[in-house]
MARBA-3410 file (N, C-alpha, C, O; in Angstrom, 1 decimal):
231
-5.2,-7.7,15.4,-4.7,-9.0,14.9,-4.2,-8.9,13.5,-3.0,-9.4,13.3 ~ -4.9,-8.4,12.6,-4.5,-8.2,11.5,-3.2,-7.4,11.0,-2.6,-7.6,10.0 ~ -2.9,-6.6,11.8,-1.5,-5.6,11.8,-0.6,-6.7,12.5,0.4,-7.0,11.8 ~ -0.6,-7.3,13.8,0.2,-8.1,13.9,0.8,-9.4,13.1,2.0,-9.8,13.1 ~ -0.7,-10.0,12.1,-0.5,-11.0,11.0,0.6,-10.4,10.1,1.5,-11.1,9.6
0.3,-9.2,9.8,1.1,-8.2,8.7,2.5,-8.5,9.3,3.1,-9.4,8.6 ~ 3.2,-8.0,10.3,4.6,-7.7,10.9,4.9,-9.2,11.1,5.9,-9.5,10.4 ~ 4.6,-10.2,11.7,4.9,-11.0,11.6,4.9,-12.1,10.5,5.4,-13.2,10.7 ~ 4.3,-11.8,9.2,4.5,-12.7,7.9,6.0,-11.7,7.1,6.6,-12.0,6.1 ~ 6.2,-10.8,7.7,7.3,-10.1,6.7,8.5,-9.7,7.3,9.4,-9.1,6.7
8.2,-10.0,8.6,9.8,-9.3,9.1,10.4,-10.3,8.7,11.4,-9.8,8.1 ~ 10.6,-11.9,8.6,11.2,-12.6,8.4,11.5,-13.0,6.8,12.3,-13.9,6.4 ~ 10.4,-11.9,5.8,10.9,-11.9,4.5,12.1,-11.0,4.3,13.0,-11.1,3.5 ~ 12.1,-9.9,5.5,12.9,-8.8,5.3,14.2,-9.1,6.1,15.2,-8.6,5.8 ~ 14.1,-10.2,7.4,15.5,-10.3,7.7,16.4,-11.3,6.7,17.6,-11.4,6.7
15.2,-12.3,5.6,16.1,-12.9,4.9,16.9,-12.0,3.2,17.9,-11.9,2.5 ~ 15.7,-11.6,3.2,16.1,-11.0,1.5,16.8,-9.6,1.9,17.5,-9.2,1.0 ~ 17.0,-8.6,3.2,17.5,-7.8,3.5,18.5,-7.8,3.4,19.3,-7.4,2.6 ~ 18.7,-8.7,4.9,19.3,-8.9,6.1,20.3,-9.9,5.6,21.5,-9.7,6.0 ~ 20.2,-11.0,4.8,20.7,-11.8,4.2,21.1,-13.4,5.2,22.0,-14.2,5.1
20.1,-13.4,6.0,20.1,-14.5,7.1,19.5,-15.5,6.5,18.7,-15.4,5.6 ~ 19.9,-16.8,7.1,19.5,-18.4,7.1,17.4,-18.0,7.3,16.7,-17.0,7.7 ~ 17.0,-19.4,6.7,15.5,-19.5,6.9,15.1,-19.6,8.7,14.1,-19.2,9.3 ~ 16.0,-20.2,8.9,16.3,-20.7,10.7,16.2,-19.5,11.5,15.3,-19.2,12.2 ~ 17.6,-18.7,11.2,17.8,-17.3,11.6,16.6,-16.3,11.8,16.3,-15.7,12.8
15.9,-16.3,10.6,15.0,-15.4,10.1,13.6,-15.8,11.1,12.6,-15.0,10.9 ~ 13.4,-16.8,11.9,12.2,-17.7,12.7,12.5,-17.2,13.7,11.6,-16.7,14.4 ~ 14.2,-16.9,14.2,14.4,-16.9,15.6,14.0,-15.4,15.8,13.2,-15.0,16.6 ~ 14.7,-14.7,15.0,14.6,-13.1,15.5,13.1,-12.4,15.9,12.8,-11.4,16.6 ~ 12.3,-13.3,15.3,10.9,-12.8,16.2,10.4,-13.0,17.1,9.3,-12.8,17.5
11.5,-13.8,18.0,11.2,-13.9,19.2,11.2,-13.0,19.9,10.6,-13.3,21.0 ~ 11.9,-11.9,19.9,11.5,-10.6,20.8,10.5,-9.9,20.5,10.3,-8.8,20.9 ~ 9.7,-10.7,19.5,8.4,-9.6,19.3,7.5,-10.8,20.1,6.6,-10.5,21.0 ~ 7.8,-11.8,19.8,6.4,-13.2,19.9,6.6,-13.2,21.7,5.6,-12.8,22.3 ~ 7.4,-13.4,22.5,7.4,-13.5,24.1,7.0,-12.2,24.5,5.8,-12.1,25.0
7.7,-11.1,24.5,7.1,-10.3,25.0,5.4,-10.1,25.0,4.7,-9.7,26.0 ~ 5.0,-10.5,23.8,3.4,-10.6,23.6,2.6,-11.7,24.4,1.5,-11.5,25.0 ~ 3.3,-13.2,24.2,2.9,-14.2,25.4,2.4,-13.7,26.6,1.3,-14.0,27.1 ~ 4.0,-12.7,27.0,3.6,-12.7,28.5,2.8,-11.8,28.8,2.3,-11.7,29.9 ~ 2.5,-10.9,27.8,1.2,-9.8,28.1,0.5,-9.8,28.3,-0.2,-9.0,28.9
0.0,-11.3,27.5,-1.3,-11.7,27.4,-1.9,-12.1,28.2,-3.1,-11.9,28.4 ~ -1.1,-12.8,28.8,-1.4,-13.2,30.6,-1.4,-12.0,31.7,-2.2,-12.2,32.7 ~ -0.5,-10.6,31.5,-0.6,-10.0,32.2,-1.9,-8.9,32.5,-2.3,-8.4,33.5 ~ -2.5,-8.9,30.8,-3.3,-8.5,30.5,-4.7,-9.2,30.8,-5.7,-8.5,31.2 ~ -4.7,-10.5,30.5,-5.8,-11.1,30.9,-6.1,-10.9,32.5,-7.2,-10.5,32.8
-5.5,-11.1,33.1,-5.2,-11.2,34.6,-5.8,-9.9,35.1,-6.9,-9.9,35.8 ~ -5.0,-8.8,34.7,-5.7,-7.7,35.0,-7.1,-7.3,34.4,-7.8,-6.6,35.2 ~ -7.4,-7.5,33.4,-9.1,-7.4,33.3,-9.7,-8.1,34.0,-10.6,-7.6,34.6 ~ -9.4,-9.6,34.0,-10.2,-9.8,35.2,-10.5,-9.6,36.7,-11.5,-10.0,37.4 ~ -9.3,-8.9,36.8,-9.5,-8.3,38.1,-10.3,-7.0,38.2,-11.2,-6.7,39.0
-9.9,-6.2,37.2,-10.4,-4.3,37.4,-12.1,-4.8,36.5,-13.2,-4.5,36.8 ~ -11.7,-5.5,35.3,-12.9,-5.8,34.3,-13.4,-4.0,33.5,-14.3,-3.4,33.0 ~ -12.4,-3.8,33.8,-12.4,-2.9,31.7,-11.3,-3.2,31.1,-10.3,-3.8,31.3 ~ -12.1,-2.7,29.8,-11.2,-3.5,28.4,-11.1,-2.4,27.7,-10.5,-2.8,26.7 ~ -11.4,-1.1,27.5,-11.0,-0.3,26.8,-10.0,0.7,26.6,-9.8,1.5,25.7
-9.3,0.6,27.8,-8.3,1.3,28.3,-6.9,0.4,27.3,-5.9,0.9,26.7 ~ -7.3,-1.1,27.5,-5.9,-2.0,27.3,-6.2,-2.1,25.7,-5.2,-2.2,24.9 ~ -7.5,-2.1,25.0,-7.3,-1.8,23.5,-7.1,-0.7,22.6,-7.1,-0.7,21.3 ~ -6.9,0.2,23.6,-6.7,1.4,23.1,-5.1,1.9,23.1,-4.5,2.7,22.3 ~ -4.7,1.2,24.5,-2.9,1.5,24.9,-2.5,0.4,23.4,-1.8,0.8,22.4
-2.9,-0.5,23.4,-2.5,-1.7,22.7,-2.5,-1.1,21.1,-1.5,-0.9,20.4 ~ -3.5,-0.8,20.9,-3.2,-0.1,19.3,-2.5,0.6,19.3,-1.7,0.5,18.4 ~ -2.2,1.6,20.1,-1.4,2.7,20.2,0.5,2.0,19.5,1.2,2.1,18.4 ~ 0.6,1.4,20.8,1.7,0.3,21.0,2.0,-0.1,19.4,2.7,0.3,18.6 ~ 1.1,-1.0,19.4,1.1,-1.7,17.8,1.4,-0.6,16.6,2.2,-0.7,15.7
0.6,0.3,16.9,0.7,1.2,15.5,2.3,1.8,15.4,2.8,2.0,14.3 ~ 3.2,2.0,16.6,4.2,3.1,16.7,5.8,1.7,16.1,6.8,1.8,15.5 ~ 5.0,0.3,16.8,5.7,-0.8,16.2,6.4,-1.0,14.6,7.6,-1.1,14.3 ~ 5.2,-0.9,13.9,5.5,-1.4,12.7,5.9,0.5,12.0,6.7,0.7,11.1 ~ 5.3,1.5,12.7,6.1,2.8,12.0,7.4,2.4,12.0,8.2,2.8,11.1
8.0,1.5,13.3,9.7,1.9,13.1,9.8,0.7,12.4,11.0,0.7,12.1 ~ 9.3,-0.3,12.0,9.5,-1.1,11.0,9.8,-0.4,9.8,10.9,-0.5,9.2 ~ 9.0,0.4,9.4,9.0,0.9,8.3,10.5,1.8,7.9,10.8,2.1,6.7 ~ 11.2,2.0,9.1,12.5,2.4,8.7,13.2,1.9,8.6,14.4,2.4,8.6 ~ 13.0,0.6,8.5,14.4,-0.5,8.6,15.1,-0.3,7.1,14.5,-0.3,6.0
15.9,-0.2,7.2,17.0,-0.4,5.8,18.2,-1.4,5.9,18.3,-2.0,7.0 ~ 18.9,-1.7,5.0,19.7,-3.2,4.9,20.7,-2.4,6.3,21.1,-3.2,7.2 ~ 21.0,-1.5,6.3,22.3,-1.6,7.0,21.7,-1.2,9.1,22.3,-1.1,10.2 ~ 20.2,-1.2,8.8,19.5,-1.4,10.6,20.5,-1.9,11.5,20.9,-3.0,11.2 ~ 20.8,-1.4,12.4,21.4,-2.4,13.8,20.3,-3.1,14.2,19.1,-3.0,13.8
21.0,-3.9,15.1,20.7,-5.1,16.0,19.7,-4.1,17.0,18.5,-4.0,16.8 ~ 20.4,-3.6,17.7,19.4,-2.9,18.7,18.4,-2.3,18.3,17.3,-2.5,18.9 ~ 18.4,-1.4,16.9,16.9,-1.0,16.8,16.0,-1.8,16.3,15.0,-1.3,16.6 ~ 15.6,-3.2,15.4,14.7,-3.6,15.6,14.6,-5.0,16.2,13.8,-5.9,15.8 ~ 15.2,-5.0,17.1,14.7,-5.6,18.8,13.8,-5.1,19.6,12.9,-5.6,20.3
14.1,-3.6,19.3,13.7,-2.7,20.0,11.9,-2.5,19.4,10.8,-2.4,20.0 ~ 12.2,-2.4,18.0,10.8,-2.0,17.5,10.0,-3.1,17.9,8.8,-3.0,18.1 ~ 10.8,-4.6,18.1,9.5,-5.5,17.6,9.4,-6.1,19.4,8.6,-7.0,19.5 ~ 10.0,-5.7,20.5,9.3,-6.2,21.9,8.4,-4.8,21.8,7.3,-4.9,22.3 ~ 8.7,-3.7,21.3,7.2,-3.1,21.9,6.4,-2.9,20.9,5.7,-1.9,20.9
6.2,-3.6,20.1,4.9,-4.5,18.7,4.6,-5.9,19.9,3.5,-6.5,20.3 ~ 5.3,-6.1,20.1,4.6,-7.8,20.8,4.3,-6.9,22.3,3.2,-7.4,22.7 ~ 4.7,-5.7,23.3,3.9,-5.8,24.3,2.4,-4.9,23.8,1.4,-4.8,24.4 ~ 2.7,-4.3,22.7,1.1,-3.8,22.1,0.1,-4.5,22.3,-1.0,-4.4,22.9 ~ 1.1,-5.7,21.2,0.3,-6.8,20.5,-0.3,-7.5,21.7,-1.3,-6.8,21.8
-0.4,-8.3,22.7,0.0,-9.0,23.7,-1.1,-8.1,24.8,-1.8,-8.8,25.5 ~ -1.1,-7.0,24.9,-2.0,-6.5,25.4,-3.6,-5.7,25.0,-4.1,-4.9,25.8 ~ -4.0,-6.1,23.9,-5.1,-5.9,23.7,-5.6,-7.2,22.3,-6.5,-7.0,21.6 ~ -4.7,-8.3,22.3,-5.0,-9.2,21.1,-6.0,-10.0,21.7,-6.1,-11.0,21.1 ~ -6.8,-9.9,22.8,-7.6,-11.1,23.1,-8.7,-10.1,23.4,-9.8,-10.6,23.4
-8.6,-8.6,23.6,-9.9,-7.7,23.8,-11.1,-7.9,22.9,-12.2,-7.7,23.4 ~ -11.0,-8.0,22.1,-12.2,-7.9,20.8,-13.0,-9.5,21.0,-14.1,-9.4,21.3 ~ -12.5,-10.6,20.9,-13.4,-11.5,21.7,-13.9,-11.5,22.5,-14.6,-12.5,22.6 ~ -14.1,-10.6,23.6,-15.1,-10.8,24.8,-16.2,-9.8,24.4,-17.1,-9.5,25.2 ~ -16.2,-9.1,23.0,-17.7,-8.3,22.4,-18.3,-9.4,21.7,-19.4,-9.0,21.2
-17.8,-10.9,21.4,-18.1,-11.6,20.1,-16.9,-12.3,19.4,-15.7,-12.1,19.5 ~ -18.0,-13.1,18.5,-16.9,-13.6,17.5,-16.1,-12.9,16.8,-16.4,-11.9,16.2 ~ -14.3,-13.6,16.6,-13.6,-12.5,15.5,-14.4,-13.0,14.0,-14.6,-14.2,13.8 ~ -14.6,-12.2,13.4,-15.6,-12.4,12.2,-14.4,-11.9,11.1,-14.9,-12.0,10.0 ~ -13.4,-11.4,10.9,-12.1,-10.7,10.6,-12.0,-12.0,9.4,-12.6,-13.0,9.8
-11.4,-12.1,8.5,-10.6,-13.0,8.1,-9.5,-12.7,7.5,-9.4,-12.1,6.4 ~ -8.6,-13.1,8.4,-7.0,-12.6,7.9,-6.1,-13.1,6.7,-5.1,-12.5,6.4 ~ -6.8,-14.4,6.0,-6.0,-14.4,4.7,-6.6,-13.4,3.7,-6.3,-13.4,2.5 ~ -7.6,-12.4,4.2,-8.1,-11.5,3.2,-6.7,-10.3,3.5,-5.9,-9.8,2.6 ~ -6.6,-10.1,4.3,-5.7,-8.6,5.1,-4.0,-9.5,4.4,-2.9,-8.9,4.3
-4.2,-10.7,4.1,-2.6,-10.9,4.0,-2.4,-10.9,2.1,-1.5,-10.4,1.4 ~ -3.6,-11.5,1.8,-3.6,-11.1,0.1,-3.4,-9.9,0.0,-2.7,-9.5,-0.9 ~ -4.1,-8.9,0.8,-3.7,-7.4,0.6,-2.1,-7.4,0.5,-1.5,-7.2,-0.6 ~ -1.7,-7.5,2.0,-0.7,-7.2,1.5,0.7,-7.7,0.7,1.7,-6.9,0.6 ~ 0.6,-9.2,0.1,0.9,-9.7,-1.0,0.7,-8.2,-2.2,1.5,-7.6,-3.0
-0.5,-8.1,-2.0,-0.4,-7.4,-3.6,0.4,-6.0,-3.6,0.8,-5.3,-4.6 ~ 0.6,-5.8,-2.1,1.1,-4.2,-1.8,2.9,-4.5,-2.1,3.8,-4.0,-2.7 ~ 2.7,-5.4,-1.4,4.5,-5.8,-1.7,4.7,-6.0,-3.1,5.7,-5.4,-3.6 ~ 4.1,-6.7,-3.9,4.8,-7.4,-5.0,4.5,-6.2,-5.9,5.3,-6.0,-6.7 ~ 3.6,-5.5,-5.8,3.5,-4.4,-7.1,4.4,-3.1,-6.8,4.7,-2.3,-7.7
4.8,-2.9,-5.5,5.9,-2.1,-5.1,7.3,-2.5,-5.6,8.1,-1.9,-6.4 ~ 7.5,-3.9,-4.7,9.0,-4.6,-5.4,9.3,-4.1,-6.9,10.3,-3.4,-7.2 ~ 8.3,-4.8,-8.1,8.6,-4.4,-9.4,8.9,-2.8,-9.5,9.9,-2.2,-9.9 ~ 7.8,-2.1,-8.9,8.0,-0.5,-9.3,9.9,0.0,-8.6,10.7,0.7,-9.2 ~ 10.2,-0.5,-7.4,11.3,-0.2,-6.8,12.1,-1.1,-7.7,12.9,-0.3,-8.2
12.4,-2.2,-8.2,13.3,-2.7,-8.5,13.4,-1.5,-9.9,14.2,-0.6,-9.8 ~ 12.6,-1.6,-10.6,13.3,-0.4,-11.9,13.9,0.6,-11.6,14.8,1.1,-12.3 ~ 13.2,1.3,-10.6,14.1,3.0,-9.7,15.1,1.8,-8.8,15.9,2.7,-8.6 ~ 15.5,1.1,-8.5,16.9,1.1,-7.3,18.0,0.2,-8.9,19.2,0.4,-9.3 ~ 17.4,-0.3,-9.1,18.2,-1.3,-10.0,18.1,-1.9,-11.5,18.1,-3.0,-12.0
18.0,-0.5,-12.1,17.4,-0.5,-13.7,18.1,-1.6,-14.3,17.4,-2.2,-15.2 ~ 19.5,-2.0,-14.0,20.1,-3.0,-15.1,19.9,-4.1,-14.6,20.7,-4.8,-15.2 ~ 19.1,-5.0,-13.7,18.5,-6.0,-13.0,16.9,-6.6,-13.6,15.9,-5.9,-13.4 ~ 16.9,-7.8,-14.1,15.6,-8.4,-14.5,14.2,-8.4,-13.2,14.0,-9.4,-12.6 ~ 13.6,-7.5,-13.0,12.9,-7.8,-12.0,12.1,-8.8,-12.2,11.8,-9.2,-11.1
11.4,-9.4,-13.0,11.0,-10.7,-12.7,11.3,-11.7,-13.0,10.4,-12.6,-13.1 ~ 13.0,-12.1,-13.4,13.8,-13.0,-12.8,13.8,-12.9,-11.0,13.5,-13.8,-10.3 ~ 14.3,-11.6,-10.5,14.1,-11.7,-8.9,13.1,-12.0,-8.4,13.0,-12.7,-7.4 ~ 11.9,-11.4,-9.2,10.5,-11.9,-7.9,10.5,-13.4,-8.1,10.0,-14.2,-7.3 ~ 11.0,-13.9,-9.3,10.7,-15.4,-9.8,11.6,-16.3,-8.5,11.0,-16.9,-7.6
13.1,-16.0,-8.5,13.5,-16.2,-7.6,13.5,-16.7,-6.1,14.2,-17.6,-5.5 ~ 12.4,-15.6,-5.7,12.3,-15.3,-3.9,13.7,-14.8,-3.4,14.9,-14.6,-3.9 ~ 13.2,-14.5,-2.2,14.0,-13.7,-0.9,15.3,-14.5,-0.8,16.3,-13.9,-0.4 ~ 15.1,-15.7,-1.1,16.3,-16.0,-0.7,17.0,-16.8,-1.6,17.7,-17.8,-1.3 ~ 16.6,-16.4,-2.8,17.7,-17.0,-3.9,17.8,-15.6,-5.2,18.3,-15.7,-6.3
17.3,-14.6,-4.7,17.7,-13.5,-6.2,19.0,-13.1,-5.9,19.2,-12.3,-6.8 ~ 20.2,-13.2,-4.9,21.4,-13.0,-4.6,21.9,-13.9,-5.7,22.7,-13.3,-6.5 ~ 21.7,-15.2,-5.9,22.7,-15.5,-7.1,22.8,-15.4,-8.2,23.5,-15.9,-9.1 ~ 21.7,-14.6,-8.0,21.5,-14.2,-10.3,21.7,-12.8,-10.1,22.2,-12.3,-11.1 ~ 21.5,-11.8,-8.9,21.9,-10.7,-9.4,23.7,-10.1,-9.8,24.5,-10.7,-9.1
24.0,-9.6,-10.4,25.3,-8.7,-10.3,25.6,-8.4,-9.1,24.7,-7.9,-8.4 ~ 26.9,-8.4,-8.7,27.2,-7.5,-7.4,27.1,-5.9,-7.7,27.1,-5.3,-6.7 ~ 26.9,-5.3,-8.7,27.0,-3.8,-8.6,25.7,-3.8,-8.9,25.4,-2.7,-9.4 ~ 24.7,-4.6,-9.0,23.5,-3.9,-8.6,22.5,-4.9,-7.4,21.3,-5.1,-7.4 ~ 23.7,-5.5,-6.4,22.7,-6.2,-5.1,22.2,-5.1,-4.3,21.2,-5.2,-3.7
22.9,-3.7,-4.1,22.8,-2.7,-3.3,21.3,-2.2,-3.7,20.4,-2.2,-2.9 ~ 21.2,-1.9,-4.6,19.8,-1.3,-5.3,18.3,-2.4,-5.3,17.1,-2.2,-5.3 ~ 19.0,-3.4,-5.4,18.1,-4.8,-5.3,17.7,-4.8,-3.7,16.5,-4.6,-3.3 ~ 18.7,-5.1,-2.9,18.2,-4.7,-1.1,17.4,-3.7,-1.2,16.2,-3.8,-0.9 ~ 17.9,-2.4,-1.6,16.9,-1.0,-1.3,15.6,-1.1,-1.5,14.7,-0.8,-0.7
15.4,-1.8,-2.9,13.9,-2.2,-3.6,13.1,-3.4,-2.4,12.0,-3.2,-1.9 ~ 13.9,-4.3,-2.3,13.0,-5.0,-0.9,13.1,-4.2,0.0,11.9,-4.3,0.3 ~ 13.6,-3.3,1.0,13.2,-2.9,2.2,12.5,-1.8,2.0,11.9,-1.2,2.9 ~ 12.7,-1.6,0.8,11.2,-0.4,0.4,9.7,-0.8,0.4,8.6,-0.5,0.8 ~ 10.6,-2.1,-0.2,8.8,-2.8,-0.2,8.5,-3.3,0.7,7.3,-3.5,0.9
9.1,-3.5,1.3,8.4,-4.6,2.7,7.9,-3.0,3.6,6.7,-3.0,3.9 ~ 8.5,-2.0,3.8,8.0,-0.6,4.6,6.5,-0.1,4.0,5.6,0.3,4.7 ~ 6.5,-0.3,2.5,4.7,0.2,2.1,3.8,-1.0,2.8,2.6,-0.7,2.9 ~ 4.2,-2.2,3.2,3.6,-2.9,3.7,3.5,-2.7,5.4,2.5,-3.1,6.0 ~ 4.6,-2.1,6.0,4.6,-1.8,7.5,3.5,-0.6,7.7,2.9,-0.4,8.7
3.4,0.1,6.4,3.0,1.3,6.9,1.5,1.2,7.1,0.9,1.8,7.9 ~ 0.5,0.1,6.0,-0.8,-0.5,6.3,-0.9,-1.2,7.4,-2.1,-1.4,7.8 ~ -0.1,-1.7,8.1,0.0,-2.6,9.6,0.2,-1.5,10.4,-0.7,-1.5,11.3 ~ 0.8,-0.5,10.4,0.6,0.8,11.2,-0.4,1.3,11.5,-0.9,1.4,12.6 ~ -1.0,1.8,9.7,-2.3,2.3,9.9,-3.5,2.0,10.5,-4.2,2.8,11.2
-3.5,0.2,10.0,-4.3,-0.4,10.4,-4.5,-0.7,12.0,-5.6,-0.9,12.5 ~ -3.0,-0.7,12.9,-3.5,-1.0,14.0,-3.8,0.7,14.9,-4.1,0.7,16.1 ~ -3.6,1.9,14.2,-4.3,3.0,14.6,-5.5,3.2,14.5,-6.0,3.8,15.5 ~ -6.4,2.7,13.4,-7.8,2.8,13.9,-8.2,1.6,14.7,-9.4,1.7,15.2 ~ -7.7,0.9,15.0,-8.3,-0.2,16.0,-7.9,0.7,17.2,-8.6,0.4,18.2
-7.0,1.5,17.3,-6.6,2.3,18.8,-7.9,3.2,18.8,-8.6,3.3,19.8 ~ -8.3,4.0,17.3,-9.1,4.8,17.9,-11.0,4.3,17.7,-12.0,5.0,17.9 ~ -11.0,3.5,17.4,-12.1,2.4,17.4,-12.1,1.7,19.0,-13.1,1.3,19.5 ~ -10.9,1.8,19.7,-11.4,0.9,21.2,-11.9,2.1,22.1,-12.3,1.9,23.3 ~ -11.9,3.2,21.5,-12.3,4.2,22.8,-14.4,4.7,21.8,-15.1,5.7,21.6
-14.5,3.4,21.5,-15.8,3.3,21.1,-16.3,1.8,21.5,-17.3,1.5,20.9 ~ -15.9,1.1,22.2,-16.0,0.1,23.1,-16.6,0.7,24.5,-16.2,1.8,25.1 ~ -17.4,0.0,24.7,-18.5,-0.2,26.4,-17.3,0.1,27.3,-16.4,-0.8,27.5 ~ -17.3,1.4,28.1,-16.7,1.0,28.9,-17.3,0.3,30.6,-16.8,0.3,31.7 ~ -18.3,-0.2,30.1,-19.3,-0.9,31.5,-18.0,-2.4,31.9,-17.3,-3.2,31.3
-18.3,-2.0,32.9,-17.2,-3.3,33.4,-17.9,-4.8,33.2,-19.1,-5.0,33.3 ~ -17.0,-5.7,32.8,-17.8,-6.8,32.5,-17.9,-7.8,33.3,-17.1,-8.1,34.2 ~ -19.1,-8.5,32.9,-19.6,-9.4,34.1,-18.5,-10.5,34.5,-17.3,-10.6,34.4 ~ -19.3,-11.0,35.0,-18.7,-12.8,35.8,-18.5,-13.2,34.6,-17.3,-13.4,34.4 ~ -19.6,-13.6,33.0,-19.5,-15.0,32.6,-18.1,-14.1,31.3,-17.4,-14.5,30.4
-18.5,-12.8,31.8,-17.4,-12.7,30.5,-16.2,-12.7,30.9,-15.4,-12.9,30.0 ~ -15.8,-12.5,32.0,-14.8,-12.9,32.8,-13.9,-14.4,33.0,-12.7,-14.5,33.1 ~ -15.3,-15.7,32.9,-14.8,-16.6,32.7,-14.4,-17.0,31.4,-13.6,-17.9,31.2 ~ -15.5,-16.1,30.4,-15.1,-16.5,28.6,-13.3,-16.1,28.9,-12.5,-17.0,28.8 ~ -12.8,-14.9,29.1,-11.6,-14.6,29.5,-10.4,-15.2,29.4,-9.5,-15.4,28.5
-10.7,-15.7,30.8,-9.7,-17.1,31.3,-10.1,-18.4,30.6,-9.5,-19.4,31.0 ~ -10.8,-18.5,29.8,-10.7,-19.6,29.5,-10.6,-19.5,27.6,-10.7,-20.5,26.9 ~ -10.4,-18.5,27.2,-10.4,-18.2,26.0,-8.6,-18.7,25.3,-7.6,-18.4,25.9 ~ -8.4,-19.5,24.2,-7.1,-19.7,24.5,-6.7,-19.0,22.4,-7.4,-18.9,21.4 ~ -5.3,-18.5,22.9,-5.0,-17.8,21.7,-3.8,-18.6,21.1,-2.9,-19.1,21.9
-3.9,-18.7,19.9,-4.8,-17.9,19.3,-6.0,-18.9,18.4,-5.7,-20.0,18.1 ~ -7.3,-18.4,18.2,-8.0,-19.0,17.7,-8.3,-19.9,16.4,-7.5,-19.8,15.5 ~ -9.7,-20.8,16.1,-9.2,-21.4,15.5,-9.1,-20.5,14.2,-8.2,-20.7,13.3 ~ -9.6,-19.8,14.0,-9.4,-18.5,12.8,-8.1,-18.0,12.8,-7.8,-17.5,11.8 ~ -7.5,-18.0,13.3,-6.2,-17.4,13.3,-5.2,-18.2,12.9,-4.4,-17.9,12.1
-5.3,-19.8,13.6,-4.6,-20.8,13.4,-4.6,-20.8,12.0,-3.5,-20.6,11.4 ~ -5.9,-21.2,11.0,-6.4,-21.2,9.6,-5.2,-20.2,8.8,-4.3,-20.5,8.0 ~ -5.4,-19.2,9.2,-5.1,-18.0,8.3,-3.5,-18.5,8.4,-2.9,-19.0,7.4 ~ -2.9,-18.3,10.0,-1.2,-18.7,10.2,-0.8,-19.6,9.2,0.0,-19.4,8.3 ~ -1.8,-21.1,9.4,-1.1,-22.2,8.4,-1.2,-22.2,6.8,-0.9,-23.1,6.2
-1.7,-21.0,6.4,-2.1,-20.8,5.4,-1.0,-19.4,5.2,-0.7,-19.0,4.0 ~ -0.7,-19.0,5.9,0.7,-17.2,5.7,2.0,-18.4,5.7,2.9,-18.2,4.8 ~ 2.0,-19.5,6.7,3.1,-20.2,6.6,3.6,-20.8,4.9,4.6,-20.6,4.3 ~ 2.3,-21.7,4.5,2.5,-21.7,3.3,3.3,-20.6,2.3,4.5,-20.7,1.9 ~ 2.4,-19.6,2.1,2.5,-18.8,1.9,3.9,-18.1,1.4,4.5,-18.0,0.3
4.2,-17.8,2.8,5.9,-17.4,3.0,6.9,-18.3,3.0,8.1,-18.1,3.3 ~ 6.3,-19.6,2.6,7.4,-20.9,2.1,7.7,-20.4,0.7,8.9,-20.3,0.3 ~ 6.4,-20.1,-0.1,6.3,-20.0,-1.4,7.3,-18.6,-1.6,8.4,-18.8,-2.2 ~ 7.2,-17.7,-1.3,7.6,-16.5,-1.3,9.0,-16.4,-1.4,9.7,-16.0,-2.2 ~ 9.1,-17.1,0.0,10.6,-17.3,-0.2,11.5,-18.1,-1.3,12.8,-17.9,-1.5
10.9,-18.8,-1.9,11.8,-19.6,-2.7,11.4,-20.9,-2.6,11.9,-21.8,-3.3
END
């Protein structure tokens, strides 16, 4: 959950401050990460309750997730279209297939505006260090003052190139903890029960609806968040 909170509060910093797309634009493109995950989740749910193991699908699922945000991490201003389409339906069928597994051991006890202050601090102390190596004659905190989608009109055109480089640098040190992070959850689910689970956890299952109210909390609180960020 937490790796997915990660990729989804910043690809849409990185398709605006990168990419140089509308706030609108920047909502829509994660939709090939966010459906493909929908529908897994049902595919996934569906199938545990029929076979009833769960450690097979939290373990494919991190896997998935972790290999997701690695190809995030190479995105640069000039990425095609096709490759992170590509990266982010198979982050959402990871995601999608093992994001409801860890509820049927218990409560998520996780709290994810902790994991997103993290990575606030990983981005913004990166941005500054990259903005002086890509774009020495550029005020970097006029830019971070800014946001994503207003430091284009105070920078110089001969140093927007180096200003891009510095955001998609930074937004990658932050893919790379969403990577990390959803690899030990891969190798953490092959330390999950694999006893098949009963009836009532079966019906906790199907009737479990995502995402929870913890999640909700943290989202409307990254929403804020990434209002502020942006500008």
């Amino acid at each position: 959950m937490s790796a997915l909170f990660g990729a989804t509060y910043f690809l849409p910093v990185y398709f605006q401050a990168v990419k140089g797309v509308k706030a609108i634009t920047s909502g829509v493109y994660p939709l090939s990460m966010i459906l493909p995950q929908m529908l897994l989740v049902i595919i996934a749910g569906a199938t545990v309750n029929r076979l009833g193991y769960i450690p097979s699908f939290a373990i494919t699922s991190g896997a998935l997730t972790a290999v997701g945000p690695g190809l995030f991490s190479l995105f640069r201003p000039d990425t095609p279209t096709g490759e992170w389409v590509g990266s982010m339906v198979l982050t959402g069928v990871g995601g999608g297939l093992g994001i409801m597994m860890p509820s049927l051991f218990g409560p998520n006890i996780l709290d994810l505006r902790s994991f997103l202050s993290l990575y606030n601090v990983i981005f913004d102390t990166s941005l500054r260090s990259q903005l002086r190596a890509k774009a020495p004659n550029a005020n970097p905190q006029a830019i971070i003052n800014a946001g994503a989608t207003h430091f284009r009109y105070i920078v110089d055109d001969g140093d927007l190139p180096g200003v891009l480089v510095a955001y998609s640098n930074s937004i990658d040190h932050v893919f790379y903890l969403t990577a990390a992070l959803a690899g030990v959850a891969s190798i953490t689910g092959w330390g999950m029960s694999w006893k098949k689970i009963s009836k009532k956890e079966k019906e906790d299952l199907e009737s479990t609806e995502m995402p929870d109210t913890e999640a909700r909390s943290a989202e409307d609180d990254s929403t804020r968040n990434a209002k502020n960020k942006l500008g």
